[in-house]
C-alpha positions as CSV (number, residue, x, y, z in Angstrom):
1,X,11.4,-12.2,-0.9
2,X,10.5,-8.7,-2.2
3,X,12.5,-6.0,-0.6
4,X,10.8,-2.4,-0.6
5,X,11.7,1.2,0.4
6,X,9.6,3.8,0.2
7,X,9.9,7.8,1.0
8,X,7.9,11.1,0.9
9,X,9.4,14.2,1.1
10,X,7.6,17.6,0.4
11,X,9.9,20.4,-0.8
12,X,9.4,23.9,-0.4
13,X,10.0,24.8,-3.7
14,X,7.6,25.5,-7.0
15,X,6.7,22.3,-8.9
16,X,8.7,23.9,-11.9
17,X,11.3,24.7,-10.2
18,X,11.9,20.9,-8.3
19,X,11.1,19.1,-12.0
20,X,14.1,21.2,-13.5
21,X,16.4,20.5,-10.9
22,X,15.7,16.7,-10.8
23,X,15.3,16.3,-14.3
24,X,19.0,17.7,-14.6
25,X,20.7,16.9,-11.2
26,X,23.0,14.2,-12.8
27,X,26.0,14.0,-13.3
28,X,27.0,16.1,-10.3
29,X,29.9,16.2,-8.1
30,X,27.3,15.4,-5.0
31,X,27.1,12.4,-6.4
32,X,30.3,10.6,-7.4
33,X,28.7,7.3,-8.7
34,X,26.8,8.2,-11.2
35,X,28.7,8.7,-14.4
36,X,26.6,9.8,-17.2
37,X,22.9,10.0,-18.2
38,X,21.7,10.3,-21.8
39,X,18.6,10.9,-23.2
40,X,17.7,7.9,-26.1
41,X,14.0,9.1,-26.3
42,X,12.4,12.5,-26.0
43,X,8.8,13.3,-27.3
44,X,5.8,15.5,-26.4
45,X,1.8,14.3,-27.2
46,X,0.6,17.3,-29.2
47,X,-2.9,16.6,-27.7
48,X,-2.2,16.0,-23.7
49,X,1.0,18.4,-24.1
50,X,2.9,15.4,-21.6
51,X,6.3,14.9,-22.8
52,X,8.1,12.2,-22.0
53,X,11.7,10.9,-22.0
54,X,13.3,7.9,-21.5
55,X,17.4,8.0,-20.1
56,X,19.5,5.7,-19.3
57,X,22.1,6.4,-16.2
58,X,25.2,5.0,-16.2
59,X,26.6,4.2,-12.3
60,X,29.5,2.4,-10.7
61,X,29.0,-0.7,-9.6
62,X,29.1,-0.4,-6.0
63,X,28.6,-3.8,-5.1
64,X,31.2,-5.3,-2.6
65,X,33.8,-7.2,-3.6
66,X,32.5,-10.2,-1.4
67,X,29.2,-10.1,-3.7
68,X,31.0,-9.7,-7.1
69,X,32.4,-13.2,-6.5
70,X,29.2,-14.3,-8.0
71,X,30.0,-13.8,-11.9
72,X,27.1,-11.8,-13.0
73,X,27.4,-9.1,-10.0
74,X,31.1,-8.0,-11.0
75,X,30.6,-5.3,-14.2
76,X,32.2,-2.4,-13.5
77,X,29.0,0.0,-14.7
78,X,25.5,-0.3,-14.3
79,X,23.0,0.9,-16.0
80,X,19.5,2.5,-15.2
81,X,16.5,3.1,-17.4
82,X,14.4,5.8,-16.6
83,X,11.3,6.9,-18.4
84,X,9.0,10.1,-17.0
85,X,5.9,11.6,-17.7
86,X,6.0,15.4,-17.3
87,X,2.2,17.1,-17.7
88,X,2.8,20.7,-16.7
89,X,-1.2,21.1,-16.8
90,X,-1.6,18.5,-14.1
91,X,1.3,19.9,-12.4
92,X,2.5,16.3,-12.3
93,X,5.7,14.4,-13.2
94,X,6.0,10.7,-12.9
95,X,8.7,8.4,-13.2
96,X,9.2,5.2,-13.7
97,X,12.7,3.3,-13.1
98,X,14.4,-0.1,-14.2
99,X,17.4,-1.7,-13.5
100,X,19.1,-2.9,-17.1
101,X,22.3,-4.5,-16.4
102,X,21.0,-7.4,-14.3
103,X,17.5,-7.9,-15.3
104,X,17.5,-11.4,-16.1
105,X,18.3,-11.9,-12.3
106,X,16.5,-9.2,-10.3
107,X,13.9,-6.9,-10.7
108,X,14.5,-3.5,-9.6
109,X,11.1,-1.1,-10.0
110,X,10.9,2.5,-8.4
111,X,8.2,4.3,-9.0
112,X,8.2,8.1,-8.7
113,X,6.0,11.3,-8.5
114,X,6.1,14.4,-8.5
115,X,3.7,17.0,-7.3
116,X,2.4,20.5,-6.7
117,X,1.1,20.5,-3.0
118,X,-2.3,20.9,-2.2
119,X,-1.0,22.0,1.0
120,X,0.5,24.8,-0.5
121,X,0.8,25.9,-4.2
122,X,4.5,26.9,-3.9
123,X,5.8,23.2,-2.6
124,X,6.0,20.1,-3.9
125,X,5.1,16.7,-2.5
126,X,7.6,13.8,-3.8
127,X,6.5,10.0,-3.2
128,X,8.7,7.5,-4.6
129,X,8.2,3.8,-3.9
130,X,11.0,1.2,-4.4
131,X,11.0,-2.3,-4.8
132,X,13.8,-5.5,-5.8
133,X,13.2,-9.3,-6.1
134,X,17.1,-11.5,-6.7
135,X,16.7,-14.8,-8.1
136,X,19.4,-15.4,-9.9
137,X,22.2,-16.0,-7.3
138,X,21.1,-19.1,-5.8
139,X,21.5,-19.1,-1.8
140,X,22.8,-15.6,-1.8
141,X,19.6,-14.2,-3.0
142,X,18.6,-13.4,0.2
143,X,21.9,-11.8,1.0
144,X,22.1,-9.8,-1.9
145,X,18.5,-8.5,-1.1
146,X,19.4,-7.6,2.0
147,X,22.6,-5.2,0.5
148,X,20.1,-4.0,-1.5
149,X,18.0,-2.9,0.8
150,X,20.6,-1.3,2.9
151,X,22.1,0.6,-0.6
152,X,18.6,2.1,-1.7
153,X,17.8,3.2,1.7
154,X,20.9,5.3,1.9
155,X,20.6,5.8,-1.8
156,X,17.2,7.7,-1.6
157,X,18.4,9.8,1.3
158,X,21.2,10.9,-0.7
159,X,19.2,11.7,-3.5
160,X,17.2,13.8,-1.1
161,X,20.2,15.8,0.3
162,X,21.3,16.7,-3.0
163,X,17.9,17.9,-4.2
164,X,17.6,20.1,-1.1
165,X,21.4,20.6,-1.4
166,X,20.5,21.7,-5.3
167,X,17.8,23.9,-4.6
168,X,19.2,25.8,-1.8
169,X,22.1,26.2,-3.9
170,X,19.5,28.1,-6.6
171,X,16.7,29.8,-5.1
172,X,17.9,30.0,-1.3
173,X,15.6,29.3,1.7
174,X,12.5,27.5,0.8
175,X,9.1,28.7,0.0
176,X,6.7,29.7,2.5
């Protein structure tokens, strides 16, 4: 079964200003499980001017200890690949994420953009789209799905907060 969450937010905030802060929000304090991110891959097209960068996130693995009977669940890090798309002519960043550390039994795919509103020029429309498939733990799969679902949920919130935590933190009250 395909699990999917999915979100839209629209911050009050440049598009500059929102790109910078996501594009360097981890590691932070408001978020305790992820460790580290570094950046394997940087480059920018000299024609489109669209640089792109891949990262890989290093997390703890917050899966219970119930789950992490099954073999392949207990690591003690995961790790996230992350690859964007920033085109500061377009006013448009995209991102596109990936699960590493148990690819060969789920797929994990969130999708992610970036925005300047058409709404308003000095906001930003976020839209990111989620989705994981387990098929590598048997009759659990569903169960693991299902903790899955319940962890991005929250997770995406979070994130949320801490953007809006982020930029309040910078610029003050939103844009209006």
């Amino acid at each position: 079964m395909v699990i999917t969450v999915e979100i839209r937010k629209m911050y009050k905030y440049p598009f500059e200003l929102v790109v910078n802060i996501h594009l360097n929000k981890y590691p932070t304090p408001l978020e305790e499980h992820v460790t580290g991110i570094k950046t394997v891959e940087e480059k920018t097209d000299n024609i489109s001017g669209i640089i792109y960068r891949r990262k890989i996130a290093t997390c703890n693995n917050v899966i219970p200890k119930f789950l992490r009977k099954i073999n392949f669940l207990n690591v003690n890090d995961v790790h996230i690949e992350e690859e964007s798309w920033l085109d500061m002519k377009q006013r448009i960043l995209n991102i596109k994420s990936r699960c590493l550390t148990w690819a060969q039994y789920s797929t994990f795919h969130e999708v992610s953009v970036f925005k300047q509103s058409v709404e308003n020029p000095n906001w930003t429309e976020f839209h990111q789209k989620g989705s994981i498939v387990v098929t590598g733990a048997g009759k659990l799969n569903r169960l693991c799905e299902v903790f899955a679902q319940a962890f991005f949920n929250k997770g995406v919130k979070k994130s949320v907060n801490i953007m809006e935590t982020i930029l309040e933190q910078r610029c003050g009250r939103p844009f209006l």
